[in-house]
C-alpha positions in Angstrom: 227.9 98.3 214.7 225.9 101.5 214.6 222.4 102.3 215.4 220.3 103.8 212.6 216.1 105.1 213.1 213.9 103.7 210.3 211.8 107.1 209.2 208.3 105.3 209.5 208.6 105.9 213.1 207.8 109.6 211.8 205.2 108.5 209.2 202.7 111.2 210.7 205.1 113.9 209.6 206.8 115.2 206.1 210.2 114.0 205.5 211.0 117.9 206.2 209.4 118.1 209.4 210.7 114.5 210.6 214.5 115.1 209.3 215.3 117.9 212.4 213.5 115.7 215.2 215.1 112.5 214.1 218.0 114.7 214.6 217.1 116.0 217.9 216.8 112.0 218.7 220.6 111.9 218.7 220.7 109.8 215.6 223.4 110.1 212.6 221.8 107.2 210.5 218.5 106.7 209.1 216.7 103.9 206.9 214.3 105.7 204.5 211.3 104.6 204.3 210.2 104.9 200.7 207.2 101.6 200.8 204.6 102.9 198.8 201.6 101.5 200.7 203.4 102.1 204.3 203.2 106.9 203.8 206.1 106.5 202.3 208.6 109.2 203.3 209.6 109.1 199.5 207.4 107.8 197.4 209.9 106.9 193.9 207.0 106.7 191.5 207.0 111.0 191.6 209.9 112.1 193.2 211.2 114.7 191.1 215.0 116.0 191.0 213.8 118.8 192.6 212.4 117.4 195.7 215.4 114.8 195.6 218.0 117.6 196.0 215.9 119.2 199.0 216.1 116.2 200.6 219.6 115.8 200.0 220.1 119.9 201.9 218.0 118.6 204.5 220.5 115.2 205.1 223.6 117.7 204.6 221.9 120.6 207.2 221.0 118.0 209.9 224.0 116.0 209.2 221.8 112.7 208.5 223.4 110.1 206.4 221.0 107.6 204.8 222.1 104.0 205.3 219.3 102.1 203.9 215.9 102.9 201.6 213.1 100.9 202.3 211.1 100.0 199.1 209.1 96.8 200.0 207.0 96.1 196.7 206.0 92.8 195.7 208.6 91.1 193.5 206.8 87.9 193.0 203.2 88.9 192.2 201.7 86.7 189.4 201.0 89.9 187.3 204.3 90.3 185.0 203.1 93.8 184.6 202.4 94.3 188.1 205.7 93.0 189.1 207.8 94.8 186.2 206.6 98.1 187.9 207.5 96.9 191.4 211.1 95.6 189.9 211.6 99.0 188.3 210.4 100.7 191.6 213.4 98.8 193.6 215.9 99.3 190.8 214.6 103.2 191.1 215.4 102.9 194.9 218.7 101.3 193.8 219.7 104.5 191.8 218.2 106.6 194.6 220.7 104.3 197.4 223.5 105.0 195.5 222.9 109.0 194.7 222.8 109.4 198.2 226.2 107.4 199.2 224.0 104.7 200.6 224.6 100.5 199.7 221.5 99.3 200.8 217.5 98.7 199.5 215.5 96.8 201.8 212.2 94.6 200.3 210.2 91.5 201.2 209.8 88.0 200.2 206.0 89.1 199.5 204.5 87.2 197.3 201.0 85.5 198.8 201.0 82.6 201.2 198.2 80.8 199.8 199.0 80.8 195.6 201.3 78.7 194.1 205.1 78.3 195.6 206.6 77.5 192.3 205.0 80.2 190.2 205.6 82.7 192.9 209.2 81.5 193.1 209.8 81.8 189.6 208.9 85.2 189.1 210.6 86.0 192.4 213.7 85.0 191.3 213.3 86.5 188.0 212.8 89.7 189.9 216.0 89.2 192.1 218.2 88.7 188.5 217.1 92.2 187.5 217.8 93.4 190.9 220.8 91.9 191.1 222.4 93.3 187.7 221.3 97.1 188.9 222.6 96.6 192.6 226.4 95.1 191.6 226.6 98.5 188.5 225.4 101.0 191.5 227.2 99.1 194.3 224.3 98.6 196.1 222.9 95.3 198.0 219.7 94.1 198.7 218.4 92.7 201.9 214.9 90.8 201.7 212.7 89.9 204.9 210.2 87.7 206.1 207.1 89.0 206.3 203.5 88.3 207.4 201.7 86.5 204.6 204.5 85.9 201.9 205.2 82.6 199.8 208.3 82.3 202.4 207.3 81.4 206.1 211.0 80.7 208.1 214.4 81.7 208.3 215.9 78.2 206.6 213.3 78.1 203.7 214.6 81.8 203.1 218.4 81.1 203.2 217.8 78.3 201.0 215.9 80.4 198.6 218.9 82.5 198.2 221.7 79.8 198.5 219.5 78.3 195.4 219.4 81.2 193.4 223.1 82.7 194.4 222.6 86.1 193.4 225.2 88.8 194.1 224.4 92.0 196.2 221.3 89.9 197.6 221.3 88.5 201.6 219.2 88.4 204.2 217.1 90.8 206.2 217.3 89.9 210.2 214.2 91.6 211.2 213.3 90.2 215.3 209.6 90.7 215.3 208.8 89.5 211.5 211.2 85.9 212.7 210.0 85.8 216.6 206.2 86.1 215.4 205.1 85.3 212.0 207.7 82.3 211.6 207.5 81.6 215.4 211.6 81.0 215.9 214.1 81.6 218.5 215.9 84.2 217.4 219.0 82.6 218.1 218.7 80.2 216.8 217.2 82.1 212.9 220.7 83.6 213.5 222.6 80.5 213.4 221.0 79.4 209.9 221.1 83.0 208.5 224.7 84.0 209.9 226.4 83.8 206.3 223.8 85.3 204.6 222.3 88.2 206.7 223.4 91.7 205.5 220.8 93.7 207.8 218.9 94.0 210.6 215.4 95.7 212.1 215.1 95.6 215.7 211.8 96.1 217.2 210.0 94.3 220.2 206.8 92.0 219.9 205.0 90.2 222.5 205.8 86.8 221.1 202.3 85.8 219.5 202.0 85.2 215.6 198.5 87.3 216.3 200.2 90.0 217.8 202.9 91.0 215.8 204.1 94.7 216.8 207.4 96.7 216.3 207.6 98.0 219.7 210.5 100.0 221.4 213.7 97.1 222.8 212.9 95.6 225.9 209.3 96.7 226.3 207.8 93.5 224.7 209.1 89.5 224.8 212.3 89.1 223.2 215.6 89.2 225.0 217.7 92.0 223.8 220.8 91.8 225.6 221.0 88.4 224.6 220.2 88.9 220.9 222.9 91.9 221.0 225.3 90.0 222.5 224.8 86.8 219.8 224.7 89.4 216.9 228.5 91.2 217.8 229.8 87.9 218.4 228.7 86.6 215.1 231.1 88.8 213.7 228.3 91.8 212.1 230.5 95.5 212.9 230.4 96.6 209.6 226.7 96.6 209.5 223.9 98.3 211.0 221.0 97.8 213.0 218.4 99.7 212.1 215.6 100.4 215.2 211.8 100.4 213.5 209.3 100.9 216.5 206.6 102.6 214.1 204.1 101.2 217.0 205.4 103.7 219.1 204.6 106.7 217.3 202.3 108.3 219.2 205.3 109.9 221.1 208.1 109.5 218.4 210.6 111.6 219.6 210.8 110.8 223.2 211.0 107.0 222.2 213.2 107.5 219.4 215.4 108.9 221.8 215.1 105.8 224.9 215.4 103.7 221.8 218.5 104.5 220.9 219.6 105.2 224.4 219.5 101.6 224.9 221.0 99.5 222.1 224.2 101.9 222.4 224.3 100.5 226.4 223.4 97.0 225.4 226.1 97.6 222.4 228.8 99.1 225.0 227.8 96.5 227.2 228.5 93.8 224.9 231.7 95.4 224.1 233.0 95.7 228.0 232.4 91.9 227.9 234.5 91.5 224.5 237.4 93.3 226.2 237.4 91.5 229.2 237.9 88.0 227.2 240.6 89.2 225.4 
């Protein structure tokens, strides 16, 4: 597994000026963050060719390799026009994914907590079909996440979601704060139900209070991260990547991009020593 930064840690800077200190920060992999209402990095409803291949110099000068965009629009909004634009907007960061030599587009359950679960999971899925057709021609997958308000509250009404609707190129996103404090789980535990169907992860502390949800910098909040990176390489997850997304941290994003990373590469090689010495 390798550690990647998720750009809205940066969000008070260009994607020009951000590029070179997330490369200061030691890092070789980033997850773009192209969410239209989040300052997007890379907003995909006007970014011209021209500004595409300056970011692409930018990734080649720095040596950056994006391993993940971030598009996070409502697929099961009510509206069909409203979520025909959002669609197109993920299919966009589809194209996008694979231009740059990426697989991966990141999104939301969404959708609104208090209108109709059927409705909402009808259009929802009808988004995911489109999704799904774009992301097996580009080779691209699609990890969705809980998040705070959306038609899907836990970790097994997800997964069933997803079993029900079997899509290709569509799993699950493992994001610790969003399952620790808006669903209330033990993370473990969410791991256990989503093992065959997670495709990503965010990491991020949180005190553990559904009020007071924040993406915080590993082990400065209430979850146990040598525990949760211990359970994640055991269950098997090398090829993928765990993206760190602390954006509550920016006041000082470089130095705590940096202790960021610095510790989920020792709790990695940790976990690894302890591998080795059962073998």
């Amino acid at each position: 597994m390798k550690t990647a930064l998720h750009t809205d840690l940066f969000r008070k800077f260009s994607i020009e000026d951000a590029i070179p200190l997330i490369a200061q920060s030691g890092y070789e992999y980033i997850e773009l963050n192209a969410i239209p209402y989040w300052t997007p990095h890379v907003n995909l409803f006007d970014f011209d060719s021209k500004r595409k291949d300056n970011l692409k110099k930018l990734l080649m000068q720095y040596n950056l390799k994006v391993i993940a965009i971030g598009t996070n629009t409502d697929l099961a909004i009510l509206d069909r026009s409203e979520r025909l634009r959002n669609v197109k907007y993920c299919i966009d960061g589809i194209k996008m994914s694979a231009e740059l030599g990426c697989h991966l587009v990141c999104t939301t359950f969404s959708g609104n907590v208090l209108l109709s679960f059927q409705k909402q999971k009808q259009a929802f899925q009808e988004s995911l079909i489109e999704i799904s057709k774009a992301g097996v021609e580009y080779n691209v997958e699609l990890a969705i996440e809980l998040h705070p308000g959306s038609f899907i509250d836990s970790t097994l009404r997800a997964v069933n979601l997803l079993k029900s609707f079997d899509l290709p190129n569509v799993g699950y996103l493992f994001c610790f704060p969003h399952i620790a404090t808006f669903a209330g789980e033990d993370l473990i535990q969410a791991l256990k139900i989503a093992k065959d169907y997670t495709i990503h992860f965010h990491l991020a502390d949180t005190p553990l209070c559904a009020n007071d949800h924040k993406h915080m910098m590993p082990e400065s909040g209430e979850i146990n991260f040598p525990k949760m990176i211990s359970e994640i390489k055991k269950s098997g997850f090398d090829d993928r990547y765990l993206t760190i997304e602390i954006y509550s941290e920016d006041e000082h994003p470089l130095e705590n991009a940096i202790k960021s990373k610095a510790l989920i590469d020792n709790l990695l090689n940790q976990s690894n020593k302890s591998e080795s010495k059962t073998q």
